[in-house]
C-alpha positions in Angstrom: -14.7 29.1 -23.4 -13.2 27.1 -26.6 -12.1 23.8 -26.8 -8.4 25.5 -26.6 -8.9 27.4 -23.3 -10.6 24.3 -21.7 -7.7 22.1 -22.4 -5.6 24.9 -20.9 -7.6 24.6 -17.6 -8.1 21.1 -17.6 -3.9 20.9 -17.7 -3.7 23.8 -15.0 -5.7 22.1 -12.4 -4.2 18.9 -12.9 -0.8 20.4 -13.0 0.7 18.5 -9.7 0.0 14.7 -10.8 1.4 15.8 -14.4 4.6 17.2 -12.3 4.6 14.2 -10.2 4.4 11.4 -13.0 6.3 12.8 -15.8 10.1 12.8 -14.5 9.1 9.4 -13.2 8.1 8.4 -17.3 11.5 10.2 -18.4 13.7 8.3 -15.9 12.4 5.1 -16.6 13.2 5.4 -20.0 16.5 6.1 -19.4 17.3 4.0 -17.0 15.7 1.3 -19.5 18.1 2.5 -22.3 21.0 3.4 -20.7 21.5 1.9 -17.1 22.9 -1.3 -16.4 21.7 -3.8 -14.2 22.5 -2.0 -11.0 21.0 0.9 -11.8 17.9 -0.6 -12.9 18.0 -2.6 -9.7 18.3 0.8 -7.2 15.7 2.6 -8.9 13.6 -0.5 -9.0 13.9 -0.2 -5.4 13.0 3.7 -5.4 9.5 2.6 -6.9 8.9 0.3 -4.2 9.9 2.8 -1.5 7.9 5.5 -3.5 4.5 3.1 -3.8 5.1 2.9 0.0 5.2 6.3 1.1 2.5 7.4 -1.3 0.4 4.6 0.7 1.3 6.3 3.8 0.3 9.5 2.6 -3.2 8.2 1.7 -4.2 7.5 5.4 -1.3 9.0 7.2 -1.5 12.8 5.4 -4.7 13.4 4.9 -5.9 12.3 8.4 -3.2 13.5 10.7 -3.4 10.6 12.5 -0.1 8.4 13.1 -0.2 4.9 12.0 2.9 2.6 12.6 1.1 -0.7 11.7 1.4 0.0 7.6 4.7 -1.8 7.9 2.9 -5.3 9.4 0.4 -5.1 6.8 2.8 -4.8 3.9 3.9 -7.8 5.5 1.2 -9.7 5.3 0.4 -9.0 2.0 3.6 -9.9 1.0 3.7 -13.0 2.6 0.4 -13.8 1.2 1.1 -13.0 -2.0 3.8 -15.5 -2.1 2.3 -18.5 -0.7 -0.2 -18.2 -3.6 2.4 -16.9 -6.4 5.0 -20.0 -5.8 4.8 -22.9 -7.6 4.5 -25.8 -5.8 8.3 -27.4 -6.2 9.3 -24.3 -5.0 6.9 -24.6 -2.0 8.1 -28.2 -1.4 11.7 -26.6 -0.8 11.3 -23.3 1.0 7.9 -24.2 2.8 8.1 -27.9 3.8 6.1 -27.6 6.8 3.2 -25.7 5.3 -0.4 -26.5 5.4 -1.8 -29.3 2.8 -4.5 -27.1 1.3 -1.9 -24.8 0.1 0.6 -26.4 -1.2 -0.4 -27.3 -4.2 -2.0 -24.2 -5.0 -0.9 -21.4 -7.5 -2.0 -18.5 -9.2 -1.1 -15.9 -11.1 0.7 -13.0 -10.1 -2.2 -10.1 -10.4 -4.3 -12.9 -8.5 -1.6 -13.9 -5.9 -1.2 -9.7 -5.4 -4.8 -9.2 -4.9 -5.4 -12.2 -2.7 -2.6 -10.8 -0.7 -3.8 -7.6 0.0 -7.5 -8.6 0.5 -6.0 -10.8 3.2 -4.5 -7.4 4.6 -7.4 -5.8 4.1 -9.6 -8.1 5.9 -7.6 -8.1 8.9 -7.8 -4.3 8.8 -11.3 -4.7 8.5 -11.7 -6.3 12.0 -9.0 -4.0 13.9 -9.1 -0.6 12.1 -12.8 0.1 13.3 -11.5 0.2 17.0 -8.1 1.2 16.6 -9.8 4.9 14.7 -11.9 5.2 17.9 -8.5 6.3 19.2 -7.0 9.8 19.2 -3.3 11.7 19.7 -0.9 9.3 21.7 -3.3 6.5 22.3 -3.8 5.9 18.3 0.0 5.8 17.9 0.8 3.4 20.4 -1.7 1.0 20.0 -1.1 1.2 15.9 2.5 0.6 17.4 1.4 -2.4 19.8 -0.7 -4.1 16.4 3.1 -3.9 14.4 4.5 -5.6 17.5 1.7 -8.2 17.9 2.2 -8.9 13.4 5.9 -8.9 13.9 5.4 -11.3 16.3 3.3 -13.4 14.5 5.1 -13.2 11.4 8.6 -14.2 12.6 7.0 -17.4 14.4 4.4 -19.0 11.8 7.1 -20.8 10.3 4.5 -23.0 8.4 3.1 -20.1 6.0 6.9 -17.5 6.2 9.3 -19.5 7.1 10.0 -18.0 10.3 12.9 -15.3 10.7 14.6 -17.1 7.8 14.7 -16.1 4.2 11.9 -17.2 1.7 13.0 -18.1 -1.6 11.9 -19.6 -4.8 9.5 -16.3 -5.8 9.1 -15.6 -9.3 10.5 -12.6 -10.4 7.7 -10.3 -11.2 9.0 -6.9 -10.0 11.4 -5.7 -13.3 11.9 -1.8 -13.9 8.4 -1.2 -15.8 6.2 -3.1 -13.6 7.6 -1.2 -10.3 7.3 2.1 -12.2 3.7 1.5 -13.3 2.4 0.6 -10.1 4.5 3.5 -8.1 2.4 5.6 -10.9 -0.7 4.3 -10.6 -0.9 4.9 -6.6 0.4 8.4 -7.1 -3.0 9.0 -9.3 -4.8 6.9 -7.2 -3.4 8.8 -4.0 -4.3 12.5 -5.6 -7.2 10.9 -7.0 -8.2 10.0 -3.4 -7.5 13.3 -2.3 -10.0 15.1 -4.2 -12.8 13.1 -3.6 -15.7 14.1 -1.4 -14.3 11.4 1.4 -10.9 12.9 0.9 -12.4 16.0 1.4 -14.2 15.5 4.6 -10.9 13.5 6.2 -8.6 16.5 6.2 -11.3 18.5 7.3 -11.3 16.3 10.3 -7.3 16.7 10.5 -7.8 20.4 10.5 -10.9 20.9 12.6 -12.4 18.1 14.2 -15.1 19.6 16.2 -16.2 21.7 13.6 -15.8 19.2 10.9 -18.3 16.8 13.0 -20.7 19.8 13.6 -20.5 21.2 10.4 -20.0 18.6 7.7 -21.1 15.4 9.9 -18.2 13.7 10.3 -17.2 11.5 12.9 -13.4 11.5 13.5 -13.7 8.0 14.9 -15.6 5.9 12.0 -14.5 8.9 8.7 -10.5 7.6 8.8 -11.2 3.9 8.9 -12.5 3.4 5.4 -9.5 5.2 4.1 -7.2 3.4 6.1 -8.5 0.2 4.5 -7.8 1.6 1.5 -4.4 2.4 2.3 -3.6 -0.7 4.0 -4.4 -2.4 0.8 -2.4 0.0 -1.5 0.6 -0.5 0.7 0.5 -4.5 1.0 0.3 -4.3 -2.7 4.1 -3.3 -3.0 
């Protein structure tokens, strides 16, 4: 095959991400050129929703498994994100009752993001492994019960969120570009996910599990939890 035909295959395989990501490119654009602020604004707000579902998708579609505790965890990257992202002034204001150490401590914004969703990640770390051992109904209401239990914990920590009331003084990071990169980036990451031999074996597991754990040695309780770290993280990162 010449150089020609291989580029012609090469496009054809990856014909869905190419479908996927080029409106995105062309709206952007003109929404940069010719929106106005509002506009910008809403579809600003159409990335973020977009990263989100594609993180959804990650754990959520390829598994089959339910998971309602995606939601907590976006929250608790997001929260942890900001502590380390606002300045300290700001802190002083909006935070007066948080902890000495981090008061006075600020990053920048890629470091404050990744901070936040290793936190996320962490904490998935040490309840995802049980929660996977979980099948059907049981898997959904405990993932359900862990969103309660964050909610919870969230609204009342008052010293790191500021309880049920706003938190303000972020700097502005999320303008029309950034949000439409990163919704980008997670759609390639997501079919990049997808294809891989981990991908693979997960919705073979969805489809099948008896024969997927007979055949291909998997183990529908431990295969999905690796994954689900993964997208935890992605979806704290929004």
């Amino acid at each position: 095959m010449n150089s020609g035909g291989k580029l012609i295959a090469s496009v054809r395989h990856h014909t869905t991400p190419i479908l996927l990501v080029l409106p995105l490119l062309i709206l952007t654009l003109l929404v940069d050129r010719l929106g106005g602020v509002v506009t910008q604004r809403i579809v600003i707000v159409m990335f973020v929703n977009l990263s989100l579902v594609v993180a959804l998708q990650m754990f959520m579609g390829n598994s089959g498994v339910a998971s309602f505790a995606h939601v907590g965890f976006m929250g608790i990257g997001a929260y942890g994100s900001a502590v380390f992202s606002m300045t300290p002034q700001a802190k002083a204001i909006a935070l007066r009752n948080l902890y000495p150490v981090l008061r006075e401590v600020q990053v920048p914004f890629i470091v404050a993001l990744l901070i936040g969703a290793g936190i996320a990640t962490l904490i998935a770390a040490v309840v995802g492994f049980p929660l996977m051992r979980l099948s059907g109904a049981a898997s959904v209401i405990a993932t359900f019960a862990l969103l309660i239990i964050i909610h919870v914990v969230l609204v009342n920590w008052s010293e790191v969120t500021n309880g049920p009331r706003t938190l303000f003084g972020l700097p502005n990071y999320t303008t029309l570009w950034n949000s439409a990169v990163w919704a980008i980036s997670f759609i390639l990451l997501a079919y990049v996910f997808k294809e891989t031999s981990l991908g693979l074996k997960l919705r073979a597991s969805r489809e099948e599990e008896q024969a997927a754990a007979s055949i291909l040695s998997l183990i529908h309780i431990s295969e999905p939890t690796r994954p689900l770290y993964i997208s935890y993280a992605v979806f704290c990162l929004k």
